[in-house]
MIDO-156468 format. One record per residue (C-alpha): x, y, z; residue number from 1. Coordinates in steps of 0.02 Angstrom, whole numbers, plus 32768, in hexadecimal, padded with zeros to 4 digits. Each point is the difference from the previous one (the first is absolute). Example, Ala and Ser with C-alpha at 12.3 -4.5 7.8 and 13.67 -1.06 7.14 Angstrom:
BEGIN
((8267, 7F1F, 8186), 1)
((8045, 80AC, 7FDF), 2)
// end
This chain:
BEGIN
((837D, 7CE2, 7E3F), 1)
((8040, 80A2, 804A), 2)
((7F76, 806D, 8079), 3)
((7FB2, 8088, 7FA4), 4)
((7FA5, 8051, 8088), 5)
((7FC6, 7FCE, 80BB), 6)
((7F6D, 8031, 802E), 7)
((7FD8, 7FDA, 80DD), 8)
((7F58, 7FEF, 8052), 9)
((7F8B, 7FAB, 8055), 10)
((7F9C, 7F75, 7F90), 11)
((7F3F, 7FE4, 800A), 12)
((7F78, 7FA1, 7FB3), 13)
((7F80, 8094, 7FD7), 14)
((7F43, 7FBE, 7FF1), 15)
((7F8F, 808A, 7F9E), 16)
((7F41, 8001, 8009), 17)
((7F96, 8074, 7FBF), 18)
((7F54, 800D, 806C), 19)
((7F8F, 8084, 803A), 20)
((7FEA, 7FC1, 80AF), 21)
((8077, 7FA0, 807C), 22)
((7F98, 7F80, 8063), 23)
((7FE5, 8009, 80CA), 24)
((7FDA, 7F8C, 8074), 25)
((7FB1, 7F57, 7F97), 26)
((7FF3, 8062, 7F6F), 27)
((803A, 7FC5, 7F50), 28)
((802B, 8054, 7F6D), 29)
((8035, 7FD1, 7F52), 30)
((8079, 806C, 7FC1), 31)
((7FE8, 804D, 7F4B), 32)
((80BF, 7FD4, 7FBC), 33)
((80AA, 7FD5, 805B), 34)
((80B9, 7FD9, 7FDC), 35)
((8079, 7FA2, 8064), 36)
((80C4, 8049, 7FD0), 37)
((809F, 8032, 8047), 38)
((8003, 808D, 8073), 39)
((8078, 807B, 8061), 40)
((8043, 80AA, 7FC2), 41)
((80AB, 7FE4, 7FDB), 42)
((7FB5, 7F3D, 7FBD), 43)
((7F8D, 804F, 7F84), 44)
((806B, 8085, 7FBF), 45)
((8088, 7F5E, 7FCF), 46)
((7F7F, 7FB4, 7F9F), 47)
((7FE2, 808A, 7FA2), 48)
((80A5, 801C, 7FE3), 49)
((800D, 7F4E, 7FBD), 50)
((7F5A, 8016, 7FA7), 51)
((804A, 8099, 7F84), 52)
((809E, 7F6C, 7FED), 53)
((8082, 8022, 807A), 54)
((7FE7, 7F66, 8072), 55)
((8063, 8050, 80C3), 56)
((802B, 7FA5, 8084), 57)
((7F8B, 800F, 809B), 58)
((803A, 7FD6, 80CD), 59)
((7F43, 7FF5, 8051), 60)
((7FC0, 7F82, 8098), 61)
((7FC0, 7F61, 7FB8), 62)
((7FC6, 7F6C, 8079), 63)
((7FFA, 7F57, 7FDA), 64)
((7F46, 7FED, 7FF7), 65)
((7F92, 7FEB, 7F5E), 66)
((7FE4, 80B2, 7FFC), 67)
((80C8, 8024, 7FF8), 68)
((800F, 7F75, 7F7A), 69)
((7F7F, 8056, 7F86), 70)
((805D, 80AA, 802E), 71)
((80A4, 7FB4, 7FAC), 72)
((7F98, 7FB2, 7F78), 73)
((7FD0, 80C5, 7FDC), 74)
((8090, 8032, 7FF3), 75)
((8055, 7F6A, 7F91), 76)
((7F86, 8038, 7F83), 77)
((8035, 808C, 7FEF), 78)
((80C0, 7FDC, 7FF8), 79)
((8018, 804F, 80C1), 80)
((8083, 7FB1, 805A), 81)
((7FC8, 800D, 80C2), 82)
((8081, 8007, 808E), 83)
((7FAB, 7FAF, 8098), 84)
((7FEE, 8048, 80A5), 85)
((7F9A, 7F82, 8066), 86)
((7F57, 801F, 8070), 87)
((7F9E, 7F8A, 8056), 88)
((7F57, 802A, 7F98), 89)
((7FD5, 8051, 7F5F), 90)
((7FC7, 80BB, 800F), 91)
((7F58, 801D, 7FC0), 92)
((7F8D, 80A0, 7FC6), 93)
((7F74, 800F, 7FD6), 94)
((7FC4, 807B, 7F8A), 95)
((7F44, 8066, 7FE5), 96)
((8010, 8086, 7F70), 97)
((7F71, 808F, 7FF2), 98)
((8020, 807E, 7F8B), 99)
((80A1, 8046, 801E), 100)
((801C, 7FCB, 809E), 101)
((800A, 7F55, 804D), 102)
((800A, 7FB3, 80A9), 103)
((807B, 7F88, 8044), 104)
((8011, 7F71, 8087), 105)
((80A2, 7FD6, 8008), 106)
((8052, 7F60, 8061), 107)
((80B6, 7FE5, 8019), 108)
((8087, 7FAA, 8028), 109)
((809E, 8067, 8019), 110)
((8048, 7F92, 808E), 111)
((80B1, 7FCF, 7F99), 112)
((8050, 7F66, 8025), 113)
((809D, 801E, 7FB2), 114)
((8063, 808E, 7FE6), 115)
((8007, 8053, 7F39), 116)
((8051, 7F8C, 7F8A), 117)
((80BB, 8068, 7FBB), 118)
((7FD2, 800C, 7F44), 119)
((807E, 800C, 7F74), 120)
((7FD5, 80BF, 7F9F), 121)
((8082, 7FEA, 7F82), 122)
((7FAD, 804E, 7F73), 123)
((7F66, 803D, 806B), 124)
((7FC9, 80B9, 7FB6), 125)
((7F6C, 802F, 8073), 126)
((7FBF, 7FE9, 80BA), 127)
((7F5E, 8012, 8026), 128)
((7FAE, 7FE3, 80A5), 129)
((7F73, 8045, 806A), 130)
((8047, 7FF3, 80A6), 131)
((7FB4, 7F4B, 8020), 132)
((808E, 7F7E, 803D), 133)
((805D, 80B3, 8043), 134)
((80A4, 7FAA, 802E), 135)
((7FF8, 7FBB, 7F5C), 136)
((7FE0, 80A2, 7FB2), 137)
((8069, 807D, 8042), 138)
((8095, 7F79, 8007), 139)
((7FEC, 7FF2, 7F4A), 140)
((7FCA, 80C6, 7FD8), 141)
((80A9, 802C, 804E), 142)
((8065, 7F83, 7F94), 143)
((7FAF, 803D, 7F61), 144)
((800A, 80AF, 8038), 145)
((80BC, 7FF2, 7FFE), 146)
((801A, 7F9E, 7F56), 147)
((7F8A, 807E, 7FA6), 148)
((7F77, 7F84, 7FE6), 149)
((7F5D, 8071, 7FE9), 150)
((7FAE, 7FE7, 80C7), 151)
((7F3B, 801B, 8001), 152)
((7F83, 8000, 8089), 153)
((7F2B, 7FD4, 8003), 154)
((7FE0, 8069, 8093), 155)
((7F57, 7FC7, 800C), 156)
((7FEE, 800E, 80BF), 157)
((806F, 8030, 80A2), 158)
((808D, 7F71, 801A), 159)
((806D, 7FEB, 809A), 160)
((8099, 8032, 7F87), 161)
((7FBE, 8072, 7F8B), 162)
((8055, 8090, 804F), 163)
((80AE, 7FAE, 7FEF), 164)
((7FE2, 7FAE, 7F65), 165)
((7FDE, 8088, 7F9A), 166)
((80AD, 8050, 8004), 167)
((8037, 7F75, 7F81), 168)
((7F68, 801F, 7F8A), 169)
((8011, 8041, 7F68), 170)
((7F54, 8010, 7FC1), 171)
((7F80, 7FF9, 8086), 172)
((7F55, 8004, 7FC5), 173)
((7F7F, 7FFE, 80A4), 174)
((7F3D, 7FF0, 800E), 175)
((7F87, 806F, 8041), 176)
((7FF5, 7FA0, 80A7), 177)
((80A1, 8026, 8038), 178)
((7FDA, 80B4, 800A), 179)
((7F70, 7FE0, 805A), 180)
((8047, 7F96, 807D), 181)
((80A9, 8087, 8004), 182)
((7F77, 8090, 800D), 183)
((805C, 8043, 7F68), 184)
((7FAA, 8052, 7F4D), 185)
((8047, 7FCF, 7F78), 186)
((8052, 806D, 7FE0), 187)
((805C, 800C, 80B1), 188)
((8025, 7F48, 7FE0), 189)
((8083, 802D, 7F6B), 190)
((803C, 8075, 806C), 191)
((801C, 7F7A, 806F), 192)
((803F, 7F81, 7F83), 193)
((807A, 8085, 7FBA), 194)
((8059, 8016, 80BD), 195)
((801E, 7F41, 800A), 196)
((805A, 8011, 7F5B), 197)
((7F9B, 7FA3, 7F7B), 198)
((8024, 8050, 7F5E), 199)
((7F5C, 7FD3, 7FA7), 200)
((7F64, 8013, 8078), 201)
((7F3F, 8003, 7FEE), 202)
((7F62, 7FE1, 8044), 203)
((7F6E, 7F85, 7F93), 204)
((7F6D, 803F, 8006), 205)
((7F8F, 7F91, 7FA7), 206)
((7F7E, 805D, 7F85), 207)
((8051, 8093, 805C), 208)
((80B3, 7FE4, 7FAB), 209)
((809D, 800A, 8029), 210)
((8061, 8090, 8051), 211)
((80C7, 7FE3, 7FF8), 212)
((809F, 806B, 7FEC), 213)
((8084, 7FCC, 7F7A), 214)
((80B8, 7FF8, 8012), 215)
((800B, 80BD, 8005), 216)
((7F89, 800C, 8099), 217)
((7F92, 805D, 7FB0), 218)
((7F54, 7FC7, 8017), 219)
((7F8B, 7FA9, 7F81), 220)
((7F48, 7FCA, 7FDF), 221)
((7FD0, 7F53, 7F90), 222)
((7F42, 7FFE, 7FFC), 223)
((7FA4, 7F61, 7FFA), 224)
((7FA4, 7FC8, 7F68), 225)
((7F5E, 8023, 7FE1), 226)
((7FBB, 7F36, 8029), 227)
((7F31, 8004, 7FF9), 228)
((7FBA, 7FD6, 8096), 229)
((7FA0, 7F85, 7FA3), 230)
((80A1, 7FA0, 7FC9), 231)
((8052, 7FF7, 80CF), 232)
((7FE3, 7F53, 8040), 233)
((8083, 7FF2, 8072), 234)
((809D, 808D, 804A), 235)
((8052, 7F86, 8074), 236)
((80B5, 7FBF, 7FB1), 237)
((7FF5, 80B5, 7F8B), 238)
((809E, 805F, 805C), 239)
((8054, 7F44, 800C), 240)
((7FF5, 7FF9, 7F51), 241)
((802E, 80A5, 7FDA), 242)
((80A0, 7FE3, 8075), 243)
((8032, 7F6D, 7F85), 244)
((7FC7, 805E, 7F60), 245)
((8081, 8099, 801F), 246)
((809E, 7F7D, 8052), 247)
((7FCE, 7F94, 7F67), 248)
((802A, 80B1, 7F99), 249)
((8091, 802A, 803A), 250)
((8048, 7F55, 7FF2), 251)
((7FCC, 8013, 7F39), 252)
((8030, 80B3, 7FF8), 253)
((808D, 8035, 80AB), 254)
((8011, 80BB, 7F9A), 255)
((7F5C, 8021, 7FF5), 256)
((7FC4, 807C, 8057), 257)
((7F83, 7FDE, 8093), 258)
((7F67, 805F, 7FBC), 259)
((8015, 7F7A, 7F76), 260)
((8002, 7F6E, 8079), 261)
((7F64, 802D, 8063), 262)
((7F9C, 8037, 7F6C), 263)
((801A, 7F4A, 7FB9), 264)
((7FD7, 7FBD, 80BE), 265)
((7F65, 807A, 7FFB), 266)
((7FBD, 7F97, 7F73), 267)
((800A, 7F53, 8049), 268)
((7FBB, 804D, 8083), 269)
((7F6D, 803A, 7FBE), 270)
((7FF4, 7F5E, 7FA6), 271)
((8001, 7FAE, 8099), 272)
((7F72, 8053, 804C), 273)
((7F8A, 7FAB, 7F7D), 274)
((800C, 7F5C, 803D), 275)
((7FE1, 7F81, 8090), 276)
((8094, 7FC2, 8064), 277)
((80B4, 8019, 7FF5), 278)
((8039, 7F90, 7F76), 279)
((7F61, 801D, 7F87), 280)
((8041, 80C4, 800E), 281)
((80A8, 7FE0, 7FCA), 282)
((8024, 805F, 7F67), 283)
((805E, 7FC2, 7F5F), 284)
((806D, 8085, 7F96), 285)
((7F7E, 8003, 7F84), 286)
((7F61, 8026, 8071), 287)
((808E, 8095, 806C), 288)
((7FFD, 8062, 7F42), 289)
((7F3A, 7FCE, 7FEA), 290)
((7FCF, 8053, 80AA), 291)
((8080, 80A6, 7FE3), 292)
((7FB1, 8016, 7F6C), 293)
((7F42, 7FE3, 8034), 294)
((7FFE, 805F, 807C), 295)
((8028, 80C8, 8021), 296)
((8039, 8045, 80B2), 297)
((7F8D, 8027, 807A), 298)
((7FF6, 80E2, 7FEB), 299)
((8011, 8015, 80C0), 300)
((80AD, 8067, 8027), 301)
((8067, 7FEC, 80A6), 302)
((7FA0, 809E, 8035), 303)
((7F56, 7FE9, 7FF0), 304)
((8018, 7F5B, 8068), 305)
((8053, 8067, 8070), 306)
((8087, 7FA4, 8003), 307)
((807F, 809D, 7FED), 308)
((7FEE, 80BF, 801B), 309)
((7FD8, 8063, 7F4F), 310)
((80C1, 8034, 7FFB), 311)
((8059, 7F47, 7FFE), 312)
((7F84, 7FD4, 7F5E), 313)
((8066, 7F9C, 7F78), 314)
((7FD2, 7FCD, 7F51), 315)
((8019, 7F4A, 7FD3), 316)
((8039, 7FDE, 7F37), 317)
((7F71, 7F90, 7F9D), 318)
((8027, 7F3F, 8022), 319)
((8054, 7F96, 7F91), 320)
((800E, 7F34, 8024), 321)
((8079, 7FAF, 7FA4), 322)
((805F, 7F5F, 8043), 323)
// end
């Protein structure tokens, strides 16, 4: 079976708990709730690609422990066929949600013992990577750039090749975090995004939104829905989800335009957000058109979160999900 789209990143084994207090010393605590899943930006936003039912390919580190080997049962459920580069030891994270925030110990293994396996992209329509395995990703950003296979990027933190790699993005959609750690606003950042050459750019924003400029350059607001606190259990995985939501989109749908793609991503987003652990949040077709319609968009405009000057304010059209 011909590759439909390759997804690159670096794999985990997430581990969620939900508790008010993290123990010290000899102290023990039972936590509330917890789910063990798959983890890893680029990882997560595959599944959920495969979730909505277009199954991609995926090149992430997998070791040869029992960790690795439930990894690749993951992903055989869900039809993913993973491309093995090997490590030494499973990576790990683990996960604490509050609200909409969450904190994150994270331990890896990024010490390759092989070089990127040379895949096959016959038929391959979409690239998406988040900068993880960076040989991997800009060698394969560059040969998708040239065929005219839609190239996008997670730019969920600073990489060593983000810089270079961006030049052969097409849609690069980058978190909060990198303008903090590029002492950038927002909206410098699609400034920035705009002089490496990526044609579709934006910063996610969480409950904030999502501040992006089309095509034309011209710049564009996508509030968030309007989620009740009450409903959030659990943000982490959200923006990988959304990544797959919008690629999974524009694999159904290549003319649509963007606005389109991200509104349908905002809603498995926002679906997302109401549950524990990655795979629980996973969204089906049916529950993407359930939470558009539930919920309205948050009122706040890109001014009063100060996120442009009064002039550079933009309307957005009403949503509409349809896949």
């Amino acid at each position: 079976m011909q590759m439909k789209a390759l997804f690159i990143g670096q794999s985990y084994i997430d581990i969620t708990f939900v508790t008010d207090h993290l123990p010290i010393g000899d102290e023990k605590m039972v936590a509330r709730d917890y789910a063990v899943s798959f983890g890893g930006n680029a990882v997560t936003a595959a599944f959920s690609c495969a979730k909505l039912g277009i199954a991609p390919d995926l090149l992430a580190s997998v070791a040869d422990d029992w960790l690795g080997r439930m990894f690749i049962d993951m992903a055989a459920k869900y039809g993913i066929s993973v491309h093995h580069r090997k490590v030494a030891e499973s990576s790990l994270s683990f996960i604490m949600p509050k609200g909409d925030q969450r904190a994150i110990v994270r331990c890896r293994d990024d010490n390759f013992k092989h070089p990127f396996p040379l895949l096959n992209l016959t038929g391959c329509r979409a690239l998406h990577v988040d900068g993880h395995l960076p040989d991997a990703a800009i060698h394969y950003a560059k040969i998708c750039h040239e065929a005219g296979i839609l190239t996008s990027l997670d730019g969920g933190g600073l990489r060593a090749n983000t810089h270079d790699l961006l030049p052969f993005i097409r849609t690069a959609l980058v978190a909060e975090r990198l303008c903090e750690q590029m002492n950038l606003t927002p909206g410098e950042m699609l400034t920035y995004l705009r002089s490496r050459g990526c044609p579709i750019g934006g910063v996610t924003m969480g409950a904030k939104g999502l501040l992006w400029y089309d095509e034309t350059k011209n710049e564009r607001f996508l509030p968030a829905l309007d989620v009740p606190e009450r409903l959030v259990i659990d943000t982490n995985g959200a923006g990988d989800i959304f990544h797959g939501a919008y690629v999974y989109s524009y694999l159904v749908d290549p003319d649509a335009e963007w606005e389109q793609h991200f509104k349908f991503a905002r809603a498995a987003s926002a679906h997302s957000i109401q549950h524990l652990g990655n795979e629980a949040s996973l969204p089906t077709l049916a529950q993407i058109n359930e939470t558009a319609a539930r919920f309205g968009e948050r009122r706040q405009t890109p001014v009063e979160l100060g996120l442009v000057p009064e002039r550079d304010k933009r309307a957005t059209k009403p949503a509409t999900v349809r896949r």
